[in-house]
N, C-alpha and C positions, 0 to 999 in steps of 0.2 A: 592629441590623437594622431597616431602615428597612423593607421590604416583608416581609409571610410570605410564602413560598413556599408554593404550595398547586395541587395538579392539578383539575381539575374536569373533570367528566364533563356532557359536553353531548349525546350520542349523541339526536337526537329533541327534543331542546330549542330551543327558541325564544330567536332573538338575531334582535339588528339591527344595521344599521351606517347612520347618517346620513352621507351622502356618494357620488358614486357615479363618483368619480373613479380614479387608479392605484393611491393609497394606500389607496381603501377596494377595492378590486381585491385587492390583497395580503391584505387584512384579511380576504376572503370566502375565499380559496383555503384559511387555514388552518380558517377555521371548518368549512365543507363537509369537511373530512379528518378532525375531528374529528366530525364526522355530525352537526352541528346543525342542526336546521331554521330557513334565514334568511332575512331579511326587509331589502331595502333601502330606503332612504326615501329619493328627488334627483330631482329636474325632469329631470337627463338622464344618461347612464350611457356609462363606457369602452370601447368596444365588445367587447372580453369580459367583463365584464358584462352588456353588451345577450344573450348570445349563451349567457350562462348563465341568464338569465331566460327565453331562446327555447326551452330545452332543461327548461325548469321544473326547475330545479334550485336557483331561490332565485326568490323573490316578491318584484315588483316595487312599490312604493306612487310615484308619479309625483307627489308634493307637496313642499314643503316642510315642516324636522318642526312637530310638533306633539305634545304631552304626550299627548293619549290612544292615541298608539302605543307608551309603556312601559310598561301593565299585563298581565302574563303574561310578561313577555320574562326570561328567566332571565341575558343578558348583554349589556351596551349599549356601541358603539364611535362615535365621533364623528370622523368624519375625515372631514371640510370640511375650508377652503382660508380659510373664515370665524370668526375666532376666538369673535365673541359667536356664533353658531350654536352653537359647542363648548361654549362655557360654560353656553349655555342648557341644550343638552342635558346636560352633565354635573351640575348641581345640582339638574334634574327625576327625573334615575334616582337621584342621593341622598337625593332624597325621598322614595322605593317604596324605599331597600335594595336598590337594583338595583346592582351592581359595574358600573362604567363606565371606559374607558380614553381619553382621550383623545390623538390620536396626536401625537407629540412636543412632547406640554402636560402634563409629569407633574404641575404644581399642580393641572391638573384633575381628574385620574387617583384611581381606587382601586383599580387595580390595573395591573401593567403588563407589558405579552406581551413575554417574553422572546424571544432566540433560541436557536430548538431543534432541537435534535440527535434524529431520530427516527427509533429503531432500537425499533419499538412492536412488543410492548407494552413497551421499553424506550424512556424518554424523560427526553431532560437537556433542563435548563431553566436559561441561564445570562442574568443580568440585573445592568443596573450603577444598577438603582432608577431607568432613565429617566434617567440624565445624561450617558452616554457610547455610546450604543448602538451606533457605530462599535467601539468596544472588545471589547462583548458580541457581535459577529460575528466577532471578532476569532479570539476566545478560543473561541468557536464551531468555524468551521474548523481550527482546530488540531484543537480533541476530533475533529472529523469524520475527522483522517488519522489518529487514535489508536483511533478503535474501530470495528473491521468489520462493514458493514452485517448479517453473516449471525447479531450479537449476539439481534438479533431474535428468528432462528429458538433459538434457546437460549432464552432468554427464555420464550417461551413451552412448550418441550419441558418446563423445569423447573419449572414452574408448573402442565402436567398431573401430576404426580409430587408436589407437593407434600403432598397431603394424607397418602399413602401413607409420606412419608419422613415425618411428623411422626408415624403411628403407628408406626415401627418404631424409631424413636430418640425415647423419647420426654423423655430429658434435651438439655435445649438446646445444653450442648457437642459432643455427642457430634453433634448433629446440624447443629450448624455445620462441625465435622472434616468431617463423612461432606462435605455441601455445597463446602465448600471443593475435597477432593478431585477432587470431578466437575465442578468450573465450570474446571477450571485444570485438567486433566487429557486424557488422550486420548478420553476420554467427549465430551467437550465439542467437541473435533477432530472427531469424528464426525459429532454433529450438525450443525457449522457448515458441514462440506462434503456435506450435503443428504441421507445415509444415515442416515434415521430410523428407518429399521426395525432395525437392527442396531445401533443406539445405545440404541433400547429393550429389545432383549435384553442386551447388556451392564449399561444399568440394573437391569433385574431380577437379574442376575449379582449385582452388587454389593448389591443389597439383601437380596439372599439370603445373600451374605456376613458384610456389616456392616461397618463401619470398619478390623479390626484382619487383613483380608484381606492377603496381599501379591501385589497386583494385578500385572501387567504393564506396563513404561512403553511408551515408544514411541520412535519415532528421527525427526526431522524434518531431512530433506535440503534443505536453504534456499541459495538462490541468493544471495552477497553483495552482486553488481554486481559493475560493474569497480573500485568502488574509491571517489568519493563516498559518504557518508551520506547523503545528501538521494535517488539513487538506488534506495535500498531500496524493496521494497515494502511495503506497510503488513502484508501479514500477514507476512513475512520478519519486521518488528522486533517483532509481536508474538509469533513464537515466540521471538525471541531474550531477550525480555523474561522469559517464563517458563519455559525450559530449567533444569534443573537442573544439566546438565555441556553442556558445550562442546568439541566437534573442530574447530579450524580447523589452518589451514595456512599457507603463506608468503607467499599470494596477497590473502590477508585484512587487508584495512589498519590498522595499528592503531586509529587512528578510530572502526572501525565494531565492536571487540569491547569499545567504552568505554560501546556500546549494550546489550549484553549483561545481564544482570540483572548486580547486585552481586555478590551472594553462590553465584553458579557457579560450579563449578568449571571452570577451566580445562586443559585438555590441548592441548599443541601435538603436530600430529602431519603436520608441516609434509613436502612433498618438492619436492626441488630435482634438478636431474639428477645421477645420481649419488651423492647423498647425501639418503636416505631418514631421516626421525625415527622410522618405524615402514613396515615393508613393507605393501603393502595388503592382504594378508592378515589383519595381525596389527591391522590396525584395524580391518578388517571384525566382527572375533572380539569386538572391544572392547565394538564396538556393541550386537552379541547381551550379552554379559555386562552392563554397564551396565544396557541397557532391560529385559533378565532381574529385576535387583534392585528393577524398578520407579522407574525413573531415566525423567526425559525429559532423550533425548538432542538434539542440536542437531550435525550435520553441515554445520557452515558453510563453505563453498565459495565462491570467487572466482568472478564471472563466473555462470554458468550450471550447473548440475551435470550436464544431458547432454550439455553443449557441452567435449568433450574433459577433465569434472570426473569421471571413473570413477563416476559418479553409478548408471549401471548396474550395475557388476559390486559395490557395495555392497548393492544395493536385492536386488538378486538371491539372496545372503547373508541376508539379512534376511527375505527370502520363507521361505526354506530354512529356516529356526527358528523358522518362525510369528512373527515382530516385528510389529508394526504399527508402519506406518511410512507416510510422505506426504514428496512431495516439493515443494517453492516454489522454480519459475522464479526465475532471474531475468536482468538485464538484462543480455543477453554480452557477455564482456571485448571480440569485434571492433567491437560498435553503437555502446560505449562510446567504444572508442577514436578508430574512425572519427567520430562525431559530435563529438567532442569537437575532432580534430584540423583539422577541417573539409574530412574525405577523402567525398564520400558514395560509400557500397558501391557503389551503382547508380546510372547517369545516362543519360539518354537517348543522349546524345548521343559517349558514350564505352563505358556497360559495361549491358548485358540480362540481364548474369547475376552471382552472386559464388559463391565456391569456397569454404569452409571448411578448410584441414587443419592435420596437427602434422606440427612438423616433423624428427620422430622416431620411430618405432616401441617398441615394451615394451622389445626387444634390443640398442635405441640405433639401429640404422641406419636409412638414407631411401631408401624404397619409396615411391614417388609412381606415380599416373598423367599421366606426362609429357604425353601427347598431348593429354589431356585439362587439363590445366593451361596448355598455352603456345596454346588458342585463344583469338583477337582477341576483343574488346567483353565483357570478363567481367574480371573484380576476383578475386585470389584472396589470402587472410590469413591467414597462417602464423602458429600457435601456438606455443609452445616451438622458438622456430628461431631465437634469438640465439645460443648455443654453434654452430652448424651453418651461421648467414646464407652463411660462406663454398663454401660446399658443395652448398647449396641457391640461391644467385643463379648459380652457375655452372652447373649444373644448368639452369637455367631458360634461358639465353644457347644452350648444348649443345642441347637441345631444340628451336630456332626462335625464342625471344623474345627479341626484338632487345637489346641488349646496354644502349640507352638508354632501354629503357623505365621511367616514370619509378616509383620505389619509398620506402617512405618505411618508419622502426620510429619506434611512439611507446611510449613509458615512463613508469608508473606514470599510466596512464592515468584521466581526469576529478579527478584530486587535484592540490593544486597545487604540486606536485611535477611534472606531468607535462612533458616534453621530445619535441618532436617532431623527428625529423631525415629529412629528406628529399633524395632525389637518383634513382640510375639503380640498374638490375641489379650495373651494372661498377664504381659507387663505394658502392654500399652497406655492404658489409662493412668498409671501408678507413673509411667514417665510425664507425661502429659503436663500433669500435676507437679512433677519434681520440676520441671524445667518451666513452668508455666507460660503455658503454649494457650494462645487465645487463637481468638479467629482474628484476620482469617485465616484459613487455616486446612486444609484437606485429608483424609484417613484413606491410604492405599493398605489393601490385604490382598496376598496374594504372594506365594513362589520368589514370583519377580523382585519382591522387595529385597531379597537374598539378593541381589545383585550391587543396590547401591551401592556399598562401598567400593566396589570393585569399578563401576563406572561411573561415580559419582566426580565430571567433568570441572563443575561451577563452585571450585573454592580457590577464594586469593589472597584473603588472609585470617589468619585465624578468632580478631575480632566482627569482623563484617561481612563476612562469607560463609557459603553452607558447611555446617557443622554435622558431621554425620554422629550422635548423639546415642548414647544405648545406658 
């Protein structure tokens, strides 16, 4: 280990930065968030700079340096554009024992500011000892889509509580167990979506308890996307990372349940038309039983889960039994597909409005508001309408919608897998079938579909990428 690792607390401290350029610009933004009192030292300044000196929020010395401005200064940065200036300065502060950094001159250096991840009072600090820095922002941004800002507020929730959990456990495993549970737990859910007062009751709950309580789990209704990984939201893979059982369905790509913790259990509880793995009842039931046992459950869902994912009539269920339960959006199967396919739902110059429906009722049959579906300048995207496209494009033609209007189904939408085939009302169905197109699967009509080819962005090669199909 070339560098220690070490936090320092600057809160009211005195630093400097020699320079008073964009680099010591950077240098100032994170001192100031760290609340140290700073001091710059350059003939002339970046105009924010100038502007944070106007605002007295950092002290200006308008010289060039000189040694008797490092006695008292608790940390010294050297970021000139002039190297013997940095070196001066750097082996003047190692002659006080003042830790000095100079910027992208680790020889200078005793120390060196990493980049940081700052979820405070949670704070990561990742560094490649000054040789790669590009690296250590690298690896940065990744942790950045791996831990949610609202880490934070947890952070500090369990750190009021701290003193309290070390009297009431006051063996160290037991009070690692107890911790463990409520950082990973629906406790923790609570907190992080802003109900702090009812996560401090639950605290007190559980401390009243004690570790060997059998709490209540929880159920998390999470939006898969259409079908990429890269799609997800950041808090979608972090509940899927810590579920302890898993319900997905047929809609859920393989891909995204290789995202899923290891050691979950998995249930499919997949429906296709006509052939259910489990009626929705009987998974509703599941859920209550499961999250009863003190399970976190994970209802993984394609697409959206109020976007035709019976996302309600679960949720509803779950009320019904006292569950604690939360649900995470996500990005719908039509945004998906439509973006992908390069159909936009809405365009000036074609459609002001776009329709959502299925293209089937609970009882199998197609009850639609025709009138309202075959008006001009509006985009409409039929859901579960590949068994019926025959039935439903004709329908449409039946109605007033010209018989060419142009229509498109794409499948296995944003994976590279997906297929787009595009044509009219009148040869829809007849491709459908030519190219046999299953679910899943989406039916866009609408102007807009006149476009795909033209902005159809997502093909990269001619076997495994979108096929624009006619």
């Amino acid at each position: 280990m070339d560098y220690f690792p070490i936090f320092m607390r600057l809160q009211q401290q005195s630093c400097l930065i020699v320079g008073g350029g964009e680099v010591a610009l950077r240098k100032a933004r994170l001192l100031l968030t760290a609340g140290a009192r700073l001091t710059v030292v350059a003939p002339t300044l970046a105009p924010e700079l100038a502007a944070m000196v106007a605002e007295e929020q950092v002290a200006h010395r308008c010289s060039l340096f000189s040694e008797d401005l490092l006695p008292g200064q608790r940390l010294v940065i050297a970021a000139t554009h002039d190297r013997e200036v940095n070196r001066q300065v750097s082996l003047a502060a190692q002659a006080l024992g003042i830790p000095v950094n100079v910027v992208d001159d680790p020889e200078l250096c005793t120390y060196i500011t990493p980049a940081i991840i700052d979820r405070s009072p949670l704070v990561i600090a990742v560094s490649t000892g000054g040789g790669v820095p590009v690296l250590a922002r690298l690896i940065r941004a990744r942790l950045e889509s791996m831990i949610p800002s609202s880490f934070g507020l947890l952070a500090r929730f369990a750190t009021s509580f701290r003193e309290r959990v070390k009297a009431r456990f006051v063996n160290v495993d037991e009070r690692r167990i107890f911790w463990e549970s409520v950082l990973e737990g629906p406790l923790a859910e609570t907190v992080m979506n802003g109900d702090e007062e009812q996560a401090r009751q639950q605290m007190e709950a559980r401390l009243a308890q004690g570790i060997d309580s059998n709490t209540t789990g929880a159920v998390y209704l999470v939006g898969a996307g259409p079908g990429h990984p890269d799609l997800l939201t950041f808090r979608a893979l972090r509940l899927m990372q810590q579920a302890d059982v898993v319900l997905y369905d047929n809609l859920v790509a393989p891909a995204l349940l290789e995202l899923v913790r290891r050691d979950a259990e998995r249930i499919y509880v997949g429906k296709e038309r006509a052939n259910h793995a489990l009626p929705q009842e009987d998974i509703n039931l599941l859920m209550v039983r499961l999250a009863g046992e003190g399970k976190r459950v994970l209802r993984l869902k394609g697409g959206d889960p109020f976007m035709f994912g019976r996302g309600g009539e679960e949720i509803a269920t779950l009320a019904q039994y006292g569950i604690p339960f939360e649900v995470v959006p996500g990005i719908t199967s039509a945004s998906g597909a439509a973006a992908y396919a390069g159909i936009p739902l809405t365009h000036r110059d074609y459609a002001q409005s776009v329709t959502f429906v299925t293209g089937h009722k609970k009882d199998g049959s197609i009850q639609l508001d025709w009138q309202a579906l075959t008006r001009p300048a509006q985009t409409v995207v039929v859901y579960m309408g590949i068994a019926t496209a025959s039935e439903l494009c004709q329908a449409f033609i039946q109605h007033g919608k010209a018989a060419t209007t142009p229509a498109a189904v794409v499948q296995w939408a944003t994976t590279v897998q997906q297929r787009t085939v595009t044509g009219t009302l009148e040869s829809l169905p007849l491709l459908i079938k030519e190219y046999a197109i299953s679910s899943p699967a989406l039916i866009i009509v609408g102007e807009v579909v006149g476009l795909a080819e033209q902005l159809a962005w997502y093909r990269r090669c001619e076997n495994t990428a979108v096929k624009i199909l006619r």
